[in-house]
C-alpha positions as CSV (number, residue, x, y, z in Angstrom):
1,X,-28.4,47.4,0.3
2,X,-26.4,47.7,-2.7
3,X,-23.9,45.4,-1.6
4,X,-26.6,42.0,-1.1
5,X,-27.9,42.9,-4.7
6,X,-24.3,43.2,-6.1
7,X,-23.9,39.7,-4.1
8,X,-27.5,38.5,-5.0
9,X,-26.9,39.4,-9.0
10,X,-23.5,37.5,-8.7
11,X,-24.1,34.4,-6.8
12,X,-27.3,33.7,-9.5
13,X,-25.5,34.9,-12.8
14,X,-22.9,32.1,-11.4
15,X,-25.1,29.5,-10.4
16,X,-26.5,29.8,-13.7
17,X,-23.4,29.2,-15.4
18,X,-22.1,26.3,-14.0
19,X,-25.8,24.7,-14.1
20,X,-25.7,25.7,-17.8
21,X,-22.3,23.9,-18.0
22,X,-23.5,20.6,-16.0
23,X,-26.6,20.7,-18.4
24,X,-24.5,21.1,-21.5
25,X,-22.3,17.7,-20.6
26,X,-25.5,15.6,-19.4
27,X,-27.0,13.7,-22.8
28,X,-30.3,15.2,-22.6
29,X,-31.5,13.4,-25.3
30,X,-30.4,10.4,-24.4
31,X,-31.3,10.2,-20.9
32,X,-35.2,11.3,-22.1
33,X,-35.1,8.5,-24.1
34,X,-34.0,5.8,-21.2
35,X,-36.5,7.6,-18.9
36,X,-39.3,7.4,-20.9
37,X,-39.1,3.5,-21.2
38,X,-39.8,2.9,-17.8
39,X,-43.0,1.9,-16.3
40,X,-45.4,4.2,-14.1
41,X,-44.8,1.7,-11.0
42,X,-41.3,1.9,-11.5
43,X,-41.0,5.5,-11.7
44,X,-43.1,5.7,-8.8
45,X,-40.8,3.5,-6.2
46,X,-37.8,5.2,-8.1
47,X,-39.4,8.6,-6.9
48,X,-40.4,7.2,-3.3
49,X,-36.7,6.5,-2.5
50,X,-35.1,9.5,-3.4
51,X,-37.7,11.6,-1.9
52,X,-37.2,9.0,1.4
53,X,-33.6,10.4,1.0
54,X,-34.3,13.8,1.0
55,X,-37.0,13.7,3.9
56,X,-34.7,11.2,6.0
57,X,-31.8,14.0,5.7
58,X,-34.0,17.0,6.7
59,X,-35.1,15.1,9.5
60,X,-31.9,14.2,11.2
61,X,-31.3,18.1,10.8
62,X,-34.8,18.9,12.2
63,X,-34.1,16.6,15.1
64,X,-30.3,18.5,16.1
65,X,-32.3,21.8,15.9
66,X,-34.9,20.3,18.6
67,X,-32.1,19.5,20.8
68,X,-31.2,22.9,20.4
69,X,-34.5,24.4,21.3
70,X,-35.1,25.1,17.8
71,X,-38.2,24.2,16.0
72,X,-38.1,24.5,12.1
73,X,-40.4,22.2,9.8
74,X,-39.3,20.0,7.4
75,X,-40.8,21.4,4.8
76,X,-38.7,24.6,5.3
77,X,-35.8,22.6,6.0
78,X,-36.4,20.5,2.8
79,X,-36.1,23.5,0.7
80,X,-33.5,24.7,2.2
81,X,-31.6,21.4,1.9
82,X,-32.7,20.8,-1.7
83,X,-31.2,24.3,-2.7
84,X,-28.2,24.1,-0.7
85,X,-27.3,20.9,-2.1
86,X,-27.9,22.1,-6.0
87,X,-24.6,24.9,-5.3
88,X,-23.1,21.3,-3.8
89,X,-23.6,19.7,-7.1
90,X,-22.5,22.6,-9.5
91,X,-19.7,23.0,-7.1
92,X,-16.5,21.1,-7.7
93,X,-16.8,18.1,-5.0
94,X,-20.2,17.1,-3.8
95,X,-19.6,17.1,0.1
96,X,-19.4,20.8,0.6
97,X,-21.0,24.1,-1.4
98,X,-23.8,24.9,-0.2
99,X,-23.8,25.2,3.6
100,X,-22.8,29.2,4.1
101,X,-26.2,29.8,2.0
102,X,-28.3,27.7,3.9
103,X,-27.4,28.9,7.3
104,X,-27.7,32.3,5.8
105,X,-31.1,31.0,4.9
106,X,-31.8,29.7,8.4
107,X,-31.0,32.7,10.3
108,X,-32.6,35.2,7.9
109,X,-35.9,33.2,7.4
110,X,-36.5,31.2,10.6
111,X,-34.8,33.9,12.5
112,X,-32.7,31.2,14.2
113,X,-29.5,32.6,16.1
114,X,-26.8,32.4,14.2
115,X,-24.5,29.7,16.7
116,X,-27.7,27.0,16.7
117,X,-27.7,27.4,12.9
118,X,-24.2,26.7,12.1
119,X,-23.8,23.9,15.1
120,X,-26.7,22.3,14.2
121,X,-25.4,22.2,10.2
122,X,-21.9,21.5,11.3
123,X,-22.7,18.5,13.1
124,X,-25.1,17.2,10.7
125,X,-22.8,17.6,8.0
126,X,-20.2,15.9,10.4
127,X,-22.4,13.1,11.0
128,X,-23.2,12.7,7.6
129,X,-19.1,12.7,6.3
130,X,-18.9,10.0,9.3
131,X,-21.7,7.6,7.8
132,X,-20.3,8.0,4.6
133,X,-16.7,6.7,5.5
134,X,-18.3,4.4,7.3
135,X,-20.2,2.8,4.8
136,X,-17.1,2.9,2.4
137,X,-15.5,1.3,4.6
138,X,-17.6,-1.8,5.0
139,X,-17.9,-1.7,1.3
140,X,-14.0,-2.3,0.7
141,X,-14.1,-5.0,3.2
142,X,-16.9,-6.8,1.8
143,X,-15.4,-6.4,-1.6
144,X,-12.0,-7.5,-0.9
145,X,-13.1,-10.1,1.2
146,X,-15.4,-11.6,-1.6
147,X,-12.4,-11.3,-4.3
148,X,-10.4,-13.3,-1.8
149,X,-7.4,-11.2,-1.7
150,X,-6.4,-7.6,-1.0
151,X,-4.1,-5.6,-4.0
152,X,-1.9,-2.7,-3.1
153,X,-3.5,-0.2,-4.4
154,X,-6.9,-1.7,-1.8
155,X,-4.4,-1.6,1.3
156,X,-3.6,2.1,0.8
157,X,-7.5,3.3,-0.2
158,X,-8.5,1.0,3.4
159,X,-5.6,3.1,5.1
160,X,-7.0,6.6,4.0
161,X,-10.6,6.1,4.9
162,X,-9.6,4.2,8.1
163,X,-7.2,7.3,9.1
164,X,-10.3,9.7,8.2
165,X,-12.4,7.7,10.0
166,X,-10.4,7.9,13.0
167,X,-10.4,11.8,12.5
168,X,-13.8,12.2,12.1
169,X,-14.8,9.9,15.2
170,X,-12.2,12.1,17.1
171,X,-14.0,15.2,16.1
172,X,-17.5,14.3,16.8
173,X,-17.0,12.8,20.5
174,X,-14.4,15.9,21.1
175,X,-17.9,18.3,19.9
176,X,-20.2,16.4,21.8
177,X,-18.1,14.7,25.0
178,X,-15.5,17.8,25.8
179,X,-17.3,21.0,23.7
180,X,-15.0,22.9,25.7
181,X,-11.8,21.1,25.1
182,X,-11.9,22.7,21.2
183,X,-14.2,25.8,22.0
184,X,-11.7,28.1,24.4
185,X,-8.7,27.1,22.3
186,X,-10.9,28.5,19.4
187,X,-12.1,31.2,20.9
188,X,-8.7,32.5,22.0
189,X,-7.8,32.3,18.8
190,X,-10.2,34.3,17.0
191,X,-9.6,36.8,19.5
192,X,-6.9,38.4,17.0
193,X,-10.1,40.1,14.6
194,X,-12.3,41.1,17.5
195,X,-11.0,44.6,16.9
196,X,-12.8,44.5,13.6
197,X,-16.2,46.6,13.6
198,X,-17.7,43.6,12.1
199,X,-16.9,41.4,14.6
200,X,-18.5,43.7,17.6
201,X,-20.7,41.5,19.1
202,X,-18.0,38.4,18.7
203,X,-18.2,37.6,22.4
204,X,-22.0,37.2,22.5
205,X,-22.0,34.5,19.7
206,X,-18.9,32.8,21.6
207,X,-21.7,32.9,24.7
208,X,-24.7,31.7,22.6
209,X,-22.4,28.7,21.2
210,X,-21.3,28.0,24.2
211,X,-24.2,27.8,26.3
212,X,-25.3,26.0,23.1
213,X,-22.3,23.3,23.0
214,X,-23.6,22.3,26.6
215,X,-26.8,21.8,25.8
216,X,-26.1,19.5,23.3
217,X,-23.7,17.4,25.5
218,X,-26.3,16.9,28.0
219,X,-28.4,15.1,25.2
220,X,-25.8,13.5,23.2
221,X,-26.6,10.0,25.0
222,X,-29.8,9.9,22.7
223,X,-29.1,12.3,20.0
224,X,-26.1,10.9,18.3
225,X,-27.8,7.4,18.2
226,X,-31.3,8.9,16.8
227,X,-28.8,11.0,13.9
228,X,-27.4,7.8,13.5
229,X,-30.4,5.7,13.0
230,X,-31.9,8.3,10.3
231,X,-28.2,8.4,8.7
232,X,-28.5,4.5,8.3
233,X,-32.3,4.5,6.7
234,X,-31.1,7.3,4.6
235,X,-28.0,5.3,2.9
236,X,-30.4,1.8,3.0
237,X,-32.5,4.4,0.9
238,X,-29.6,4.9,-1.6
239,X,-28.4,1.7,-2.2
240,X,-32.2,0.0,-2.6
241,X,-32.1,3.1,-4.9
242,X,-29.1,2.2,-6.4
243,X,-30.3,-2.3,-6.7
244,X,-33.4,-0.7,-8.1
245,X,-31.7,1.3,-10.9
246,X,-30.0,-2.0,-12.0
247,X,-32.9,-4.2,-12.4
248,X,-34.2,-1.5,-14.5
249,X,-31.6,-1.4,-16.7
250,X,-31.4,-5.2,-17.3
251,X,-28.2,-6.1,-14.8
252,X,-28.6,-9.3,-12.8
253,X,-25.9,-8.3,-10.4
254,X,-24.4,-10.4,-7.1
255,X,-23.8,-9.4,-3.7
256,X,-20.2,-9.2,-4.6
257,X,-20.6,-7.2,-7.8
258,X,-23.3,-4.8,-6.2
259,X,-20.5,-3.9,-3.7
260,X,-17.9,-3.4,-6.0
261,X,-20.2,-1.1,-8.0
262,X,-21.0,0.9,-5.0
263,X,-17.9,1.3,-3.7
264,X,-16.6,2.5,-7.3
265,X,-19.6,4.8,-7.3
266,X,-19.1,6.7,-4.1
267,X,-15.5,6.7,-4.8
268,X,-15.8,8.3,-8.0
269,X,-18.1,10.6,-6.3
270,X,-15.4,12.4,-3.5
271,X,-13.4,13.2,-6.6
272,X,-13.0,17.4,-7.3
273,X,-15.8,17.6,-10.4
274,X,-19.0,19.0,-10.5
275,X,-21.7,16.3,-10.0
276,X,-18.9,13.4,-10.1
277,X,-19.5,14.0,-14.3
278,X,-17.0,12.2,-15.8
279,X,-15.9,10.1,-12.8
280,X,-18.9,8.1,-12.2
281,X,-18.9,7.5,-15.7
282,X,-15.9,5.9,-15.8
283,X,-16.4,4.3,-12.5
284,X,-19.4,2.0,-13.7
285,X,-18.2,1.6,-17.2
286,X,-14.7,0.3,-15.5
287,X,-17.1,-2.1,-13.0
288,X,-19.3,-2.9,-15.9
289,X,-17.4,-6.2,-17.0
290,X,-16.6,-7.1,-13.3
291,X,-19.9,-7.2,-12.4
292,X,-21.7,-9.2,-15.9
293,X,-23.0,-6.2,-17.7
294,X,-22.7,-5.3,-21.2
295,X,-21.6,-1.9,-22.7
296,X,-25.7,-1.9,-23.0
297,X,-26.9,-2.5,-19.9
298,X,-23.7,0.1,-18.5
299,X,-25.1,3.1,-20.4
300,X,-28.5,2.5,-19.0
301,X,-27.7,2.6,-16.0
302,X,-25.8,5.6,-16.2
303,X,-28.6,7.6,-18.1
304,X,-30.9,6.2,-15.5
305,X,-28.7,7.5,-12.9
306,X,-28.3,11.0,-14.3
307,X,-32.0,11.5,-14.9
308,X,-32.2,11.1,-11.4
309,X,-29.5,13.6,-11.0
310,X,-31.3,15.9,-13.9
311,X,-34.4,15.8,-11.7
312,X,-32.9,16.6,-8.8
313,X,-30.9,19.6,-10.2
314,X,-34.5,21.1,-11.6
315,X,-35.9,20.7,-8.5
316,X,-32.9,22.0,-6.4
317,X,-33.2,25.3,-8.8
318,X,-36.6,25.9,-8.1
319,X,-36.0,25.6,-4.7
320,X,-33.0,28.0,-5.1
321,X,-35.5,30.3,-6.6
322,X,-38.0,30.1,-3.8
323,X,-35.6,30.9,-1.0
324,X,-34.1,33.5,-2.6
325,X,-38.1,35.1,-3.7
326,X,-39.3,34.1,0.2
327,X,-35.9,36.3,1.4
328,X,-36.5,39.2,-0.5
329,X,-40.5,39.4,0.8
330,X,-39.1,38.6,4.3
């Protein structure tokens, strides 16, 4: 018991810190003022599609639990999401952070077994890494085939996310087509620490996620294209967001241009920094003259942009604050 309040104490005196430091380099002033000059309707369909976001991803992790036998509500699933993702943010990198907390959360809360919680993340995580290379992907060849010509540096950035999208495809039809073609090799593995008192009952999660793996393989013919549907809504949701958030500041951005800063954006974005601070600035400030936009009309949108992400960090603490209150009455 004294150990998970040691733990407790030091995983909230840190997330404090480094939301203290990602507060401390956000122009709070400044991104107030930009906030405030917005219209109610605009607020309001700026509000709908980042909450579409958020609902759209608990959902596609909702419907991998079904398939699993596993019934959790979205609301649950939203908080846990939300909080998960504010470690992602403070967190160096925004693809990964959060996830050992919210299976912790999963399995201590909605007592599910501890193999559907971290298959059911793992893939949807997966899925979600997929969609995103995906997307990037398309992005780079609508850019470069707008510009008319492709520059060095574009060849070897196509290379990369072509060679992880060929790993990643690998990985999710190896998880979902042959479960068992990765899962022995694993197994025999980790059979090296099975001595350790800890891992006791290691050969009864091995069963569980086996038993588990085949399951999902007997549904993947309409799961993986249902988590793909919601993975598509759920980026249509961020790019409308992301049109929206340059109308409001003034931009009268082109197809070509709206690429080029979305690309820039999501590329910025997989760089090792907390919240992509710093590297998104310098990604739409770089764009900015590509794309028609004044020094202005730049700085709007990128205190538009991090209000959003201000919001979404407040909201990601409080429901850090209520999993970690709804654990300790649990």
């Amino acid at each position: 018991m004294k150990h998970a309040w040691v733990l407790t104490l030091a995983l909230w005196l840190g997330a404090l810190a480094l939301a203290g430091i990602a507060l401390r380099q956000m122009p709070l002033g400044n991104i107030l003022h930009a906030a405030g000059q917005l219209s109610l309707q605009q607020v309001l369909v700026w509000a709908a599609l980042n909450l579409a976001v958020m609902l759209l991803s608990a959902e596609r992790w909702r419907q991998l639990l079904l398939a699993l036998d596993t019934g959790v509500s979205l609301t649950r699933l939203l908080t846990n999401r939300l909080a998960g993702q504010t470690i992602s943010f403070l967190t160096p990198g925004p693809q990964f952070g959060g996830e050992p907390l919210q299976v912790l959360w999963l399995v201590r809360r909605d007592r599910v077994p501890l193999s559907r919680a971290l298959l059911s993340l793992g893939l949807d995580r997966l899925l979600e890494l997929w969609v995103n290379f995906s997307v990037l992907l398309l992005g780079l060849l609508i850019v470069l085939g707008m510009a008319g010509g492709v520059l060095p540096q574009d060849r070897h950035t196509m290379i990369v996310v072509l060679v992880l999208l060929g790993l990643l495809s690998g990985i999710l039809l190896l998880l979902l087509r042959r479960p068992h073609g990765w899962l022995r090799p694993l197994r025999q593995w980790c059979q090296r620490w099975q001595h350790h008192p800890r891992l006791a009952n290691m050969d009864a999660h091995w069963e569980a996620l086996d038993n588990d793996m085949k399951q999902l393989s007997g549904q993947s013919s309409w799961l993986l294209p249902r988590c793909l549907m919601i993975s598509l809504l759920i980026w249509s949701a961020i790019l409308i967001e992301l049109w929206w958030l340059t109308l409001c500041a003034g931009i009268d951005i082109h197809p070509a241009g709206f690429a080029l800063l979305a690309v820039s954006i999501r590329l910025a974005m997989l760089l090792p920094l907390p919240g992509g601070i710093g590297s998104i600035e310098t990604a739409v400030l770089w764009t900015a003259p590509l794309i028609g936009a004044d020094l202005s009309q730049a700085l709007a949108l990128l205190l538009l942009m991090r209000s959003r992400d201000l919001v979404l960090l407040l909201c990601g603490l409080a429901a850090l604050v209520a999993q970690w209150t709804r654990q300790g009455t649990d």
